[in-house]
C-alpha positions, 0 to 999 in steps of 0.5 A: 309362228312358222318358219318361212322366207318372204321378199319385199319391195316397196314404191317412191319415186322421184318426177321431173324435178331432179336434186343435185344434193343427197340430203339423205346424209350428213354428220349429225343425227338425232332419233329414238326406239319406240318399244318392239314386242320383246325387248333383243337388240336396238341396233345402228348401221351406218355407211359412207363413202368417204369414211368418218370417224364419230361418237354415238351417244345417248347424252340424257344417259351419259352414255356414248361410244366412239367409232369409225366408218371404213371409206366405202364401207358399213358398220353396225353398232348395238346399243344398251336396251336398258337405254332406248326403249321405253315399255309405256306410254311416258317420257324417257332419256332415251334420245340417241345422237350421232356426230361424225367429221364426214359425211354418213347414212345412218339406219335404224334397226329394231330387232327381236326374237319375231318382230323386227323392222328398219328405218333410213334415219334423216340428218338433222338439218332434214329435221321439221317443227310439224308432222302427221303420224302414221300407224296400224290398228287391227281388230282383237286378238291380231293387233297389239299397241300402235305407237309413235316417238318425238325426239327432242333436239334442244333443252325447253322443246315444247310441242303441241299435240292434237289426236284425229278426235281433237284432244289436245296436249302440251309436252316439254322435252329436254335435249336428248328426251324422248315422249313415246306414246301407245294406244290400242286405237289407231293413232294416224291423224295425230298432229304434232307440232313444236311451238315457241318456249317461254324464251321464244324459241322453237326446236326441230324434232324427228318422229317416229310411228308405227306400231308395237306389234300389228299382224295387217290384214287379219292374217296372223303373224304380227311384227314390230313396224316403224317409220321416220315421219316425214316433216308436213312441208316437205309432202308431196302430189305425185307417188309411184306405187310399186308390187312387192316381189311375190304379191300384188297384194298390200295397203297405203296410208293417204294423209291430207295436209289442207282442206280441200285434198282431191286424191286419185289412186288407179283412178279412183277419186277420193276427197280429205281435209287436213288432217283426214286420212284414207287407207287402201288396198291397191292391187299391183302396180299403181300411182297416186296423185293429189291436188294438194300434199299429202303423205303416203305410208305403205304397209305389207300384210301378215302371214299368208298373204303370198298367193301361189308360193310357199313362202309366209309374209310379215308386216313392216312399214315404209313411208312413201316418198313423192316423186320429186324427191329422188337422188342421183347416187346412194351407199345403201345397207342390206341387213341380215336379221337372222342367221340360221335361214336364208333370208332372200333380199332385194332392192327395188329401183324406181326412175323416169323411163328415158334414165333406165339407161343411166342406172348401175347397181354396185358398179353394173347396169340394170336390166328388165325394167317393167313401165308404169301402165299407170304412170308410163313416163316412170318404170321400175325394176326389182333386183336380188341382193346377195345374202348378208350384211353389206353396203351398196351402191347405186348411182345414175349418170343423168337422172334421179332414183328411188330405191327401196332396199327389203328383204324378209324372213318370216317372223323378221321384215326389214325395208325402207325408202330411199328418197324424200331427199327433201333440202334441209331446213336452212334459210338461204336467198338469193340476189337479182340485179339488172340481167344477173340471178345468182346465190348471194355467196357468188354475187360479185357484180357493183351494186349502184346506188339508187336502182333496185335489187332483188331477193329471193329465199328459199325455205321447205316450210312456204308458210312462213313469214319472211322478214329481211332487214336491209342494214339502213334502217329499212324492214320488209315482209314478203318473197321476193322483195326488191330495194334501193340503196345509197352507197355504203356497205349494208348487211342484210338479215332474213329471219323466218317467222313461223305460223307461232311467231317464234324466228325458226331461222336465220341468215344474215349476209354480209357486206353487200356494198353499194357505190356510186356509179357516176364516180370512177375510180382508179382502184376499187380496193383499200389503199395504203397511207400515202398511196394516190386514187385517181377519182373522174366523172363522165357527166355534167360540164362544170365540176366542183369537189369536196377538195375543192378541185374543179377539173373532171378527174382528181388525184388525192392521197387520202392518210385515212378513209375518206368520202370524196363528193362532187358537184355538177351542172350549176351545183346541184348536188347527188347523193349518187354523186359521192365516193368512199375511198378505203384506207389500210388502217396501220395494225402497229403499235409503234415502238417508243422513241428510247428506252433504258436499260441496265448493263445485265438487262436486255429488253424485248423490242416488238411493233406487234404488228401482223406481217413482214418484218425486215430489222437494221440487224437483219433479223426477219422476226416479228420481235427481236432482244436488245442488250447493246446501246445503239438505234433500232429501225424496223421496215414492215410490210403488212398483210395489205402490203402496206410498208410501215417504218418505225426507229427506236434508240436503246440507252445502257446503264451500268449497274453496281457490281456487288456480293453478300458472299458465300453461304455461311455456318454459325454457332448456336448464340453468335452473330455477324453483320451483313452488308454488300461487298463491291462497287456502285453500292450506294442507293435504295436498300431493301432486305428481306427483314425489311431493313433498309440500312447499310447492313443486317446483324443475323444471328437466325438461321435461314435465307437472306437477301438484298435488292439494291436500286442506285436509281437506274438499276436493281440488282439482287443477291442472297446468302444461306446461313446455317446455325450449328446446333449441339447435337442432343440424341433421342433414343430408347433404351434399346433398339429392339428388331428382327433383321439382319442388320440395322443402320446407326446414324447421325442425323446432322452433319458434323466435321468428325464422326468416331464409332466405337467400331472404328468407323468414321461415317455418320452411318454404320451398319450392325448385325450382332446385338450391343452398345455401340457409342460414338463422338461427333464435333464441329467448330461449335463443340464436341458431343456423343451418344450411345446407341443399344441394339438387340436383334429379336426374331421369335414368332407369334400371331393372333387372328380374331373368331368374329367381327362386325363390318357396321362402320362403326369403328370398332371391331370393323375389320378381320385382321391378323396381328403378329411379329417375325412374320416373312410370308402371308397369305389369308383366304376366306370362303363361304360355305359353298366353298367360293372365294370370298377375300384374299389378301397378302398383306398383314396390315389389309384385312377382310371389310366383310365385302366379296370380290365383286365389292357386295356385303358378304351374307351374315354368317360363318366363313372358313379362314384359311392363313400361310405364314413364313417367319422371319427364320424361314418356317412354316405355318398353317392355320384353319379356322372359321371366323363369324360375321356378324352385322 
């Protein structure tokens, strides 16, 4: 192919309807690699704002890598093409997962010798459960295998697969699995759904389409093109098409969601059902428009197809983004593909006429906007970017963008979109009361019993079935939905059905409390025990309530919550007219009335209880140690700012003050009687040889002890005894080595050691060779021995011709065997004369495998060996040794 340098821009917008919040980032995301023509690099860029720090993983293969993203900065990271592309139609581990602590932009790029492409990679709260795919199919010899991917984010993902013929599939797929799926026939059309599992569940998935290798247009030159799909729900009706930088000249995919699809492009009027897709080839600048969502995927020609410049094209792919779906900032990334050219690149803004004032560009604002002739309430721009690798920003002080980031080299291509900034898949509601809509987490207003409240959730997907759960027994369908409570506190729960009738998600709020508002009361919030509410009423002229009162307003100390109710006018008695008043439950568990203790023993006096503490000892810990008789008050004030109060009385009893005496030391046959020594010795006597009389005759050596309880307290001791043996000496005739001195000992101790060299330690050192005898006693006995000590340093070594490293225990290993050694070395080669073992120790020896932990060939390998004796000499040998297996 030649060498040549290309530009491209792409189109997406955004309409009159602007997002506040850029779901194009977030902290976690899942996608996959279809399969490129030749497998280089499998590659992610990631930026941020703010900086994060994150693992990247492929978690069905055990692989993961660690990483940081600088703050207003950009990285890129390789993966393992061993680990992300698949080379045929099949499932694979092969699903990739980053998980950040900050929020991040992540793209795709697949990049190979000719043929490369990239992708913004959605978070996975954008995520959907139905796609369409997308691809590109030319005639022989211009096309390859179009293609596409499904990542699976859970365990037990099932989906359902329908082919633009109809043919059907079922496919499971575990956390972190991806089913990639080639064709020589185009694939757009294809629907792909994620159903219910055998649990109920269903999943999100991401997808992935384009094609493994395509020319478009017939032309020539065939890249790698690829995609993320957008979920169904989140299409669009309006689309700006905007020219690439060099030609007017390109095609779009138009897939319809529903039947009945009315689609009009520059003007041109076509029909679709669901699932029935078009493609075009508009010239210039252009907009689409739709009765119904559709998808629209742009693709750029092959080689040749810039008119007038002499620079050659190459495919890639973008998936359009409606106009309604723009951002108001973005920290974008331009690639560099290849390093040896110039690779010229530019972005391409999209925007409503009246913001081209309010867009800036890393920091600086934009100029020569063209107007949509077709669309004049929308213009563009297309801007060059430096060359290189690198992060921008583009941010608009009122309102939303579109932008497309490209560039291309001939054989290389990259662009993507930014926009489709589609809200998550996160079920939310809001509440409507009286005059007041608002996000229920901001709701603050009193809810009346009996008079109805309104909700309204908000979801991507519309086709679901809304289900709430009001908390009093009471479930609806629908949205919105209104309903009337009583008074008390109700959660309500929202659970979206979707069209397989497994729950898709979930949301339950909290607490949402409902009074009576024809009772007053003075303190809307919990009480403390003891503390007063004043409770009234504005209606009726006689009064009658629960406690008996008769007047308009009362004051009671409730010591628990309590349900106050009222009746007015003659008796008739309204739910409505009844009142809760909360009570702080105490959160202590309260200190006993006394305890005793022994006159060595302290104890531990805590309330545990959760706040702050004020002690009759002034300690202001939650807990404090007694050890001293006497009476302990604690004042606590809790997290409620309740004051609680508690007393205790602490008892001490004097404990018995004995011994068993000092470690002791007997001889070998004796006996002696053990028994406490000291005052208060009378009780329970427990020994450690289970005895439980007054004393212990002992006569083995060993630890003993004794636990003695008088009924109050228990005290313990513990005494060593030592039997003093006769010493018996086990030698050999002789001590035969080769050093240069040797140390004699007396393994046991005794009272008096006497050597024949006059020393009077239990060890001496020796250097000359002959009998050296000593005398050792204590109180149990004299005893001696004699010792024959002969210094030998002469020199010998062995080393075999052959072994048989076949784990079975003989002849396994190639080791050297010899005395009055120093120094050793031992080095093997094959015949090539590579290093094959080495090894400085006797004792280790050559297993038959090589350095790199392989089993050594069959055959014969030279031996080289290096000793120094004991007496300081030389010794060389070189020899050959046969492996055989």
């Amino acid at each position: 192919m030649k060498i040549a340098v290309l530009l491209i821009s792409l189109f997406c917008f955004f309409g009159n309807s602007f997002s506040q919040v850029n779901y194009l980032q977030g902290e976690e995301f899942w996608f996959g690699f279809m399969e490129n023509m030749s497998f280089q690099y499998s590659d992610v860029a990631i930026t941020s704002n703010n900086g994060a720090i994150g693992v990247i993983e492929i978690p069905a293969s055990n692989w993961s890598q660690s990483f940081v993203v600088p703050a207003n900065g950009s990285i890129e990271i390789s993966l393992p093409l061993s680990l992300t592309q698949g080379n045929q139609t099949g499932i694979y581990p092969f699903g990739v997962k980053i998980t950040t602590n900050g929020t991040i932009s992540a793209y795709l790029i697949n990049r190979t010798s000719g043929s490369d492409d990239a992708t913004l990679i959605k978070p996975s709260g954008a995520l959907g459960y139905k796609y369409y795919v997308s691809t590109w199919q030319e005639p022989a010899p211009f096309d390859d295998l179009s293609e596409y991917i499904i990542v699976s984010t859970s365990d037990q993902t099932v989906v359902d697969i329908v082919t633009p013929l109809g043919n059907t599939s079922v496919i499971t797929l575990n956390e972190g699995e991806i089913y990639q799926f080639q064709s020589s026939s185009n694939l757009t059309g294809t629907y792909i759904e994620s159903t219910c599992n055998q649990q109920g569940d269903v999943h999100p998935i991401a997808v992935f389409s384009g094609a493994r290798a395509t020319s478009i247009g017939g032309n020539g030159a065939r890249d790698h093109i690829v995609s993320q799909m957008y979920p169904v729900d989140t299409w669009g009706t309006s689309f700006n098409l905007v020219p690439l930088p060099y030609a007017d000249n390109y095609f779009i995919n138009v897939i319809a969601r529903d039947n009945g699809t009315t689609v009009t492009v520059n003007g041109a009027v076509y029909n679709l059902g669901q699932g029935g897709f078009l493609t075009l080839n508009p010239i210039g600048i252009g907009y689409l428009s739709s009765n119904n969502p559709v998808s629209v995927q742009m693709f750029t020609r092959g080689a040749d197809y810039m008119p007038n410049t002499n620079l050659d094209g190459d495919p890639l792919m973008i998936n359009v983004s409606p106009d309604n779906l723009g951002v108001l900032n973005t920290r974008f990334y331009s690639f560099d593909m290849i390093a040896s050219f110039v690779y010229p690149q530019y972005v391409q803004i999209v925007t409503e006429t009246w913001n081209i004032g309010n867009i800036a560009l890393d920091g600086n604002s934009v100029a020569n906007w063209i107007m949509n002739p077709l669309n004049p309430s929308s213009s563009y721009v297309e801007v060059s970017l430096p060359q290189g690798a690198t992060d921008h920003t583009i941010v608009s002080s009122n309102g939303t963008f579109i932008a497309y980031p490209n560039g291309q080299l001939h054989a290389r291509s990259y662009g993507y979109c930014i926009g489709h900034n589609a809200p998550f898949y996160e079920a939310d509601f809001d509440i409507g009361y009286v005059q007041d809509t608002v996000y229920y987490s901001l709701f603050d207003d009193t809810i009346c019993s009996c008079e109805p409240v309104w909700f309204n959730a908000s979801y991507p997907d519309t086709s679901v079935v809304f289900e709430w759960d009001f908390g009093d027994g009471t479930t609806v369908t629908g949205n919105p939905v209104s309903h009337s409570f009583s008074n008390g506190n109700f959660d309500i729960e929202l659970n979206l059905i979707g069209t397989s009738g497994c729950v898709l998600d979930s949301v339950v709020k909290y607490d949402l409390t409902v009074v009576n508002c024809d009772i007053e009361m003075s303190n809307l919030n919990p009480i403390c025990q003891g503390d007063s509410v004043t409770l009234s009423s504005v209606l009726g002229q006689q009064f009658l309530w629960s406690t008996g009162d008769t007047t308009s307003t009362i004051v009671v100390f409730p010591d628990q919550t309590t349900t106050y109710s009222l009746q007015v006018d003659g008796g008739v008695q309204s739910i409505c007219e009844e009142i809760t008043v909360y009570v702080y439950e105490p959160s202590v568990s309260f200190l006993d009335d006394s305890v005793t203790i022994c006159s060595n023993e302290e104890v531990i006096l805590s309330p545990g209880s959760v706040g702050d503490y004020l002690w009759s000892t002034g300690s202001i810990a939650e807990e404090i140690t007694a050890s001293n008789a006497g009476v302990y008050s604690v004042q606590i004030t809790d997290t409620n700012l309740c004051v609680l109060y508690d007393t205790t009385i602490v008892f001490v009893a004097q404990a018995p003050i004995w011994t068993l005496g000092s470690d002791t030391v007997l001889c070998d046959g004796s006996s002696f009687q053990l028994y406490p020594i000291g005052s208060g010795v009378n009780g329970t006597y427990n020994w450690s040889t289970f005895d439980n009389s007054n004393s212990i005759t002992v006569d083995q050596e060993g630890e003993y002890w004794l636990e003695l309880d008088n009924g109050i307290c228990s005290t313990s001791d513990s005494i060593e005894v030592f039997i003093a043996y006769p010493w018996v000496l086990s030698v050999d005739d002789s001590i035969e080595i080769c050093a240069d001195g040797y140390s004699l000992n007396v393994e046991h101790d005794f009272s008096n050691y006497f050597w024949s060299t006059g020393d009077t330690t239990s060890q001496i050192w020796v250097e000359e060779s002959g009998s050296y005898s000593v005398e050792v006693d204590n109180q149990c006995g004299q005893y001696g021995a004699v010792f024959e000590v002969i210094f030998d340093c002469s020199f010998a070594f062995y080393l075999p011709n052959s072994f048989t490293p076949d784990d079975d225990q003989l002849n396994d290993v190639f080791i050297g065997e010899g005395i009055g050694i120093k120094e050793y070395e031992l080095i093997i080669f094959n015949r090539w004369g590579e290093l094959i073992f080495k090894s400085n120790d006797l004792s280790y020896g050559w297993n038959g495998e090589n350095l790199s932990g392989q089993e050594a060939q069959i055959g014969v390998y030279t031996v080289v060996v290096r000793i120094t004796d004991s007496v300081g000499e030389f010794h060389k040998y070189t020899g050959h040794v046969v492996l055989v297996r």
